[in-house]
N, C-alpha and C positions, 0 to 999 in steps of 0.2 A: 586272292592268291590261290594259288594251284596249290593241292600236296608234293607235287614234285619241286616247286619253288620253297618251299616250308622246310623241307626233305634237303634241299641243296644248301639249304641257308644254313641250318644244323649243321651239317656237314663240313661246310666250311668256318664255323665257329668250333665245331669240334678240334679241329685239326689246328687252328690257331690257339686256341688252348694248350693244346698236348704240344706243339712244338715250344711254347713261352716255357712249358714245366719243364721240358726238358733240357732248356736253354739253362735254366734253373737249378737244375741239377748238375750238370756238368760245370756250372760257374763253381759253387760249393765244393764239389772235389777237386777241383783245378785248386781252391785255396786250401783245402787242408792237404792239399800234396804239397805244396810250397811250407804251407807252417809245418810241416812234419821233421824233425832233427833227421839228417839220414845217418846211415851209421858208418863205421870206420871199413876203409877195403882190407885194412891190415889184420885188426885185429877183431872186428866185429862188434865191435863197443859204441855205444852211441858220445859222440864229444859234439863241442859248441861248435859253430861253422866258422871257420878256419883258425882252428886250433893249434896247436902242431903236436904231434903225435910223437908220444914218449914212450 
């Protein structure tokens, strides 16, 4: 094998690495945005999801 064959192989194993991790990361904040309480538009208080607002 060439170095430039060695060189592109890296390369391309690099790159399918870094794209998996980042797949990775973005799954993980996609969930803790979803688990996250969001909070009230009214009064700013965090309440349960579909509470009703007293």
């Amino acid at each position: 094998m060439s170095a430039t064959t060695v060189t592109s192989a890296l390369l391309a194993l690099a790159l399918g690495v870094g794209a998996g991790l980042a797949v990775l990361v973005i799954e993980e904040l996609r969930w803790e945005a979803r688990r996250r309480v969001p909070r009230c538009m009214t009064c700013g208080e965090v309440h349960r999801l579909h509470a009703a607002h007293r």
